[in-house]
Backbone as JSON Lines, residues from 0, in Angstrom:
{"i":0,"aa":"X","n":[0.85,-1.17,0.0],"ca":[0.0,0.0,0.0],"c":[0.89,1.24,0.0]}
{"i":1,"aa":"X","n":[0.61,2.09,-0.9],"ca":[1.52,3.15,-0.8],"c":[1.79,4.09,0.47]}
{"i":2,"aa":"X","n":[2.9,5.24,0.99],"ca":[2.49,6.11,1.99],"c":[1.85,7.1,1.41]}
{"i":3,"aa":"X","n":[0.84,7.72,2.24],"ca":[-0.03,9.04,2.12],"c":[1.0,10.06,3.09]}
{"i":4,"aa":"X","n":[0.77,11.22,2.37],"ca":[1.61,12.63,3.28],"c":[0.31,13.09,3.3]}
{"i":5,"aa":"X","n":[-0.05,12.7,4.95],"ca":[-1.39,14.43,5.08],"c":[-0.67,15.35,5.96]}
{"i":6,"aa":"X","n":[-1.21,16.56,5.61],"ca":[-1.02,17.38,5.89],"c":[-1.05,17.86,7.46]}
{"i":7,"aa":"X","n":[-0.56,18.8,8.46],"ca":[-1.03,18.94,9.76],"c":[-1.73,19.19,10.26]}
{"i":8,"aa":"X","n":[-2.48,20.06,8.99],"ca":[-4.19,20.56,9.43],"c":[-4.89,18.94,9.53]}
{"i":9,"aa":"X","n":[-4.7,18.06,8.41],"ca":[-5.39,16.83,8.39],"c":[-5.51,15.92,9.67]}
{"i":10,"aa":"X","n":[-3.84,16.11,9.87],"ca":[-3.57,15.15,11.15],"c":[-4.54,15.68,12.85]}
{"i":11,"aa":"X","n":[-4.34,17.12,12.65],"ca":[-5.3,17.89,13.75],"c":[-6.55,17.35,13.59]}
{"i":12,"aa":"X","n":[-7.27,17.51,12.38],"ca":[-8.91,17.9,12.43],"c":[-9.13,15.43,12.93]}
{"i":13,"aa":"X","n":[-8.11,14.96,12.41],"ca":[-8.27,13.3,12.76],"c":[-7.83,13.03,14.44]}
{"i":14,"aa":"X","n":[-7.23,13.72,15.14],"ca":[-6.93,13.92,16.3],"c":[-8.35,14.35,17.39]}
{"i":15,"aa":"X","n":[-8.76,15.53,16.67],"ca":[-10.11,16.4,16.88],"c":[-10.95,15.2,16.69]}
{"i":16,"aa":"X","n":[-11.57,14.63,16.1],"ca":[-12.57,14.04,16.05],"c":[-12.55,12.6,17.28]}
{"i":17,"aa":"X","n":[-11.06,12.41,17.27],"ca":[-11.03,11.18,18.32],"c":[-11.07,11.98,20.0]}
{"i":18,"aa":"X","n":[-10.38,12.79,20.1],"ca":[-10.41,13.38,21.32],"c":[-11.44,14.18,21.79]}
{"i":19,"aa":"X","n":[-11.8,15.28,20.46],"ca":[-12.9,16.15,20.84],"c":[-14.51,15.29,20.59]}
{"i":20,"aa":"X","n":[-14.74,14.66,19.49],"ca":[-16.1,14.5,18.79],"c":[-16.27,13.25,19.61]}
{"i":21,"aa":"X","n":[-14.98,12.47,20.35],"ca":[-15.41,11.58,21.01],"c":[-15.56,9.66,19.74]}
{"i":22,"aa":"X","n":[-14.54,9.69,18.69],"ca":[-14.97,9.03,17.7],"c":[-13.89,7.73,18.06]}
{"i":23,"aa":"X","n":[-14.61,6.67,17.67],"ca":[-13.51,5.68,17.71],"c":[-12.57,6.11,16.61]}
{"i":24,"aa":"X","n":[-11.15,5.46,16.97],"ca":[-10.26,5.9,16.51],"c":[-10.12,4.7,14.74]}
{"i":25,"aa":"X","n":[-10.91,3.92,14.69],"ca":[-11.28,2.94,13.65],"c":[-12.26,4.31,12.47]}
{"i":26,"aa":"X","n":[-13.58,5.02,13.4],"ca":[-14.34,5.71,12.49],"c":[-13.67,6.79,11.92]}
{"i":27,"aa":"X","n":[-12.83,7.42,12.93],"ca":[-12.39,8.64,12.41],"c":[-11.12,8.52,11.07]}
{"i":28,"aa":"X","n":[-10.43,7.3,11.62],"ca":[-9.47,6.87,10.19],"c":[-10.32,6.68,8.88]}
{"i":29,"aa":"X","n":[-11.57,6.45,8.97],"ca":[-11.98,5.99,7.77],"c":[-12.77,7.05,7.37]}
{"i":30,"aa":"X","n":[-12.84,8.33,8.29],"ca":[-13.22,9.89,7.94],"c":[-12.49,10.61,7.25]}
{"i":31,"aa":"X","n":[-11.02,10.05,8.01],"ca":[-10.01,11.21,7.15],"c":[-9.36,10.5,5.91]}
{"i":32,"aa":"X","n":[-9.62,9.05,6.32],"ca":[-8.86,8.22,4.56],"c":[-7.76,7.59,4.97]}
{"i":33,"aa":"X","n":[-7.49,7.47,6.67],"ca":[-5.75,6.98,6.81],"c":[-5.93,5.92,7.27]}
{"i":34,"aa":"X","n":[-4.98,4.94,8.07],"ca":[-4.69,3.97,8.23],"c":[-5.17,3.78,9.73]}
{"i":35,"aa":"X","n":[-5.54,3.38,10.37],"ca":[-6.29,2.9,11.9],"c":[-4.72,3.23,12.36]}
{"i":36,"aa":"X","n":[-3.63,2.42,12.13],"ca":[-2.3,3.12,12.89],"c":[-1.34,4.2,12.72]}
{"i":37,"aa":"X","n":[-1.63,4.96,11.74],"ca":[-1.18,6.36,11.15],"c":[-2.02,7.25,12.52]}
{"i":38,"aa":"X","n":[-2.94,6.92,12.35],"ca":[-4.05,7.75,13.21],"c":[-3.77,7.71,15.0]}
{"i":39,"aa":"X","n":[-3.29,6.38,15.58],"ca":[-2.95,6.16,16.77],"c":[-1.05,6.79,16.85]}
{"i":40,"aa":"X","n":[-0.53,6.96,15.78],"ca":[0.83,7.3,16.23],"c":[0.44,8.86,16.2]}
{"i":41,"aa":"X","n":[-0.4,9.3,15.31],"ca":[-0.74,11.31,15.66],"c":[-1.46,11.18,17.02]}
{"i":42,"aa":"X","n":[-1.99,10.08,17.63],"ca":[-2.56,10.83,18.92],"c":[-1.85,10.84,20.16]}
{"i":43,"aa":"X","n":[-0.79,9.52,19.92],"ca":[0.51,9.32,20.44],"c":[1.37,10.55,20.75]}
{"i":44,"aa":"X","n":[1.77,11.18,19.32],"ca":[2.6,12.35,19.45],"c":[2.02,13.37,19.86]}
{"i":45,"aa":"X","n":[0.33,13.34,19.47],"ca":[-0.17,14.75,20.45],"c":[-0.17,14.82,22.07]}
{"i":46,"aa":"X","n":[-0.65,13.53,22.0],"ca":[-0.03,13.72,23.82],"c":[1.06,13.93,24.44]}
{"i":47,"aa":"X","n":[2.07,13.48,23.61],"ca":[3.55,13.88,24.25],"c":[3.63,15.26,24.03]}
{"i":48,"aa":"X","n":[3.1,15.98,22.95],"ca":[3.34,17.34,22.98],"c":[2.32,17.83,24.07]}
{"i":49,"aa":"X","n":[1.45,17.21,24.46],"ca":[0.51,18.05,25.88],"c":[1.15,17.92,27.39]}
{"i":50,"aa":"X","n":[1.67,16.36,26.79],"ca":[2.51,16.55,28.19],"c":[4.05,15.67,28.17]}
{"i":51,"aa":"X","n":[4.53,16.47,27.97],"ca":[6.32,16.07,27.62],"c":[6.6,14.91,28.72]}
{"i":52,"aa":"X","n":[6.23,14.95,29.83],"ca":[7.07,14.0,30.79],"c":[6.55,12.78,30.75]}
{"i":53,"aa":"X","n":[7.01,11.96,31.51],"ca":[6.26,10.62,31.1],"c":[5.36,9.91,31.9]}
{"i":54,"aa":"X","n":[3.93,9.98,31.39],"ca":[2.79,9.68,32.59],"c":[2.82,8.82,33.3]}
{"i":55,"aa":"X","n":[2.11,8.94,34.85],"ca":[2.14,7.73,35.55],"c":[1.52,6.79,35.33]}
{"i":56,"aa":"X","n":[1.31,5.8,35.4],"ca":[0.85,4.59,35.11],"c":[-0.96,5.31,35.9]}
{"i":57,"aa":"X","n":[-1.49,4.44,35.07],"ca":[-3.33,4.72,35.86],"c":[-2.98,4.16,37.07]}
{"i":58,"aa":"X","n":[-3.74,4.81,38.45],"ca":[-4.0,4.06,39.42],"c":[-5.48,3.5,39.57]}
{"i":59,"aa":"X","n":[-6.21,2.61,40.96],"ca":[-7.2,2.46,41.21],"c":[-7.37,3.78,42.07]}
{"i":60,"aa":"X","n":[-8.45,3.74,41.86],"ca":[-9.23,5.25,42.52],"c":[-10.2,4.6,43.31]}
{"i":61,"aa":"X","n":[-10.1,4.49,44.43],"ca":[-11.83,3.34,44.89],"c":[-12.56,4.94,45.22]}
{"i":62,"aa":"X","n":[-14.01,4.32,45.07],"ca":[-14.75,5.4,45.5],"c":[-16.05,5.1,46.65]}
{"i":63,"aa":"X","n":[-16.84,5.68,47.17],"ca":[-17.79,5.69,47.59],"c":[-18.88,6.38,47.24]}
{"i":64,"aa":"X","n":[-20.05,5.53,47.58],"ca":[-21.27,6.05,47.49],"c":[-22.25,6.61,48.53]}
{"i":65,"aa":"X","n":[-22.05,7.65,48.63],"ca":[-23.0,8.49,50.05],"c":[-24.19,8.52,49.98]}
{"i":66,"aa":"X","n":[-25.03,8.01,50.8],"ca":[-26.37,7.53,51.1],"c":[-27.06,6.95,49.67]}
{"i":67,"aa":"X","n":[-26.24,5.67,49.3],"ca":[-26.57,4.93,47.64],"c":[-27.98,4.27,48.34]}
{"i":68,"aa":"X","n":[-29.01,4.63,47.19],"ca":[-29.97,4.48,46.91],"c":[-30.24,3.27,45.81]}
{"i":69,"aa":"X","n":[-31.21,2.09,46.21],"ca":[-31.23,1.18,44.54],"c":[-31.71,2.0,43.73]}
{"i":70,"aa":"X","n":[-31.14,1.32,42.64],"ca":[-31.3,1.95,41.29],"c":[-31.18,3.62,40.77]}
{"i":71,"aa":"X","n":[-29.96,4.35,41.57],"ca":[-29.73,5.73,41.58],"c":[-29.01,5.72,40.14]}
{"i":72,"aa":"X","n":[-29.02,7.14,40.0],"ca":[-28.59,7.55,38.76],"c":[-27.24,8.08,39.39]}
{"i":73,"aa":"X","n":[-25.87,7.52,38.37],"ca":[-24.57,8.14,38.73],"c":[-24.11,9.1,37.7]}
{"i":74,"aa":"X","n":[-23.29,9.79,37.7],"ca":[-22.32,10.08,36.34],"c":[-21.22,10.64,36.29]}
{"i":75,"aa":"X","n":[-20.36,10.15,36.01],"ca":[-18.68,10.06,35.63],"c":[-18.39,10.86,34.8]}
{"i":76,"aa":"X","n":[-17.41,11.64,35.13],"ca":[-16.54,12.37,34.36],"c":[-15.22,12.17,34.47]}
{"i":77,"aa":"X","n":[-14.81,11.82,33.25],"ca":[-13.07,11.39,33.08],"c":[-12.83,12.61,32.94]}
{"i":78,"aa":"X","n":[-11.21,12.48,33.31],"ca":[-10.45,13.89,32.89],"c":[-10.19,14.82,31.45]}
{"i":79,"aa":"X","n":[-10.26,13.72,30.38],"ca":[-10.27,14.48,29.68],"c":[-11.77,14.95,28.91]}
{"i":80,"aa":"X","n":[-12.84,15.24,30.24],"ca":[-14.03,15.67,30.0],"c":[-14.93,13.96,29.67]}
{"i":81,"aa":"X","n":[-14.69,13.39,29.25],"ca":[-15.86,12.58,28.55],"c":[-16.83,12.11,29.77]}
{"i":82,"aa":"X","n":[-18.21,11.92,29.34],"ca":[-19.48,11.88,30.97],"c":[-19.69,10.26,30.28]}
{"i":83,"aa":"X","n":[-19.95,9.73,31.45],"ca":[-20.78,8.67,31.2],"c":[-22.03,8.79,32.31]}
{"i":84,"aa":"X","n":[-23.21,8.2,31.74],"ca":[-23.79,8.47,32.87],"c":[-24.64,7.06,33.05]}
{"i":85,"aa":"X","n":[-25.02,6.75,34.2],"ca":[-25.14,5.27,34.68],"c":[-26.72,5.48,35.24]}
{"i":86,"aa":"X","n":[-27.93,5.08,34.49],"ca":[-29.11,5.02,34.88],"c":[-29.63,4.34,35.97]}
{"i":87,"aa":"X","n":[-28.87,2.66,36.27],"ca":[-28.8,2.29,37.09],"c":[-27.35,2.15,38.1]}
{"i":88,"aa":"X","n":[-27.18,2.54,39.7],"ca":[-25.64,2.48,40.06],"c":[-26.08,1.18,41.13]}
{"i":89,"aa":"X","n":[-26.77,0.11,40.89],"ca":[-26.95,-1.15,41.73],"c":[-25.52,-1.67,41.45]}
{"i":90,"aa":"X","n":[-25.25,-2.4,42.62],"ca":[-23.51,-2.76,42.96],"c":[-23.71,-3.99,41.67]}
{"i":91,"aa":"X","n":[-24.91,-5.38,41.52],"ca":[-24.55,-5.97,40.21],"c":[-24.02,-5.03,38.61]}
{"i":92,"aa":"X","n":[-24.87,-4.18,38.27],"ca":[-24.6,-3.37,36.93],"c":[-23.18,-2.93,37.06]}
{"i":93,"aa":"X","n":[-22.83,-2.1,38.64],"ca":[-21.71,-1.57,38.03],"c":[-20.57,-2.8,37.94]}
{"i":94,"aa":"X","n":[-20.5,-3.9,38.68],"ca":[-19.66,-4.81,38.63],"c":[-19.56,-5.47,37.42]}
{"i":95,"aa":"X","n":[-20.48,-5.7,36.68],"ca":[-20.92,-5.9,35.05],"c":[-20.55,-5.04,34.22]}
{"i":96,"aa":"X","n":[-20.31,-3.5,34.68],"ca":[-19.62,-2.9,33.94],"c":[-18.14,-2.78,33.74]}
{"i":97,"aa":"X","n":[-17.82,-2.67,35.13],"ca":[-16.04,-2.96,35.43],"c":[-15.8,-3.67,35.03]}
{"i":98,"aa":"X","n":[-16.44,-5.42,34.75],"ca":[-16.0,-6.39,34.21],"c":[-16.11,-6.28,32.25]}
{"i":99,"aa":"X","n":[-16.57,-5.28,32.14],"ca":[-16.84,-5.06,30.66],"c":[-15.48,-4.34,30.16]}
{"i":100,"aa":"X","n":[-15.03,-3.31,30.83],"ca":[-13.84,-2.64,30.76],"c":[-12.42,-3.51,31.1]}
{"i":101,"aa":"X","n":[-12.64,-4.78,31.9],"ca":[-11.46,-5.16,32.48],"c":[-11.92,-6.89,32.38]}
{"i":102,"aa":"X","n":[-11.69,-7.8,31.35],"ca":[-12.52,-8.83,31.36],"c":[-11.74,-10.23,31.56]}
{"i":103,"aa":"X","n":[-10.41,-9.63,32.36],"ca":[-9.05,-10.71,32.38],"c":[-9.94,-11.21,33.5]}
């Protein structure tokens, strides 16, 4: 397959759509025309340019729930903004969910 040269505006607005629009990084390659791993090494290098040093590893964060109610409504905000929001926060769902994210 040949190489493509896009441009930096290109590489931004394919960056933008995964970080800002929230896009899998599969849809947005096939938005801008590039390669699923062309696309993960620009988001690679944009982060090192946001943050030069070298991140810590994720930790566990345990949390609590103050006066949890069945079937309460939760909602999460990651740092880099994205909400999830959880219709049901019963201890089965969310454990079904953690196990969805983490399924070793």
């Amino acid at each position: 397959m040949p190489r493509s040269n896009f441009s930096a505006e290109v590489k931004r607005q394919a960056v933008a759509l995964v970080l800002g629009d929230h896009l899998t990084v599969a849809v947005a390659a096939e938005q801008i025309g590039c390669s699923v791993h062309a696309l993960h090494s620009w988001l690679r290098k944009h982060r090192q340019q946001q943050s030069p040093s070298t991140p810590s590893p994720p930790t566990f964060v345990p949390i609590t729930l103050v006066d949890p109610k069945p079937n309460a409504a939760i909602e999460i905000v990651t740092p880099n903004g994205f909400i999830i929001r959880l219709t049901d926060a019963s201890p089965k769902y969310i454990a079904e969910l953690l196990h969805a994210f983490n399924p070793c």
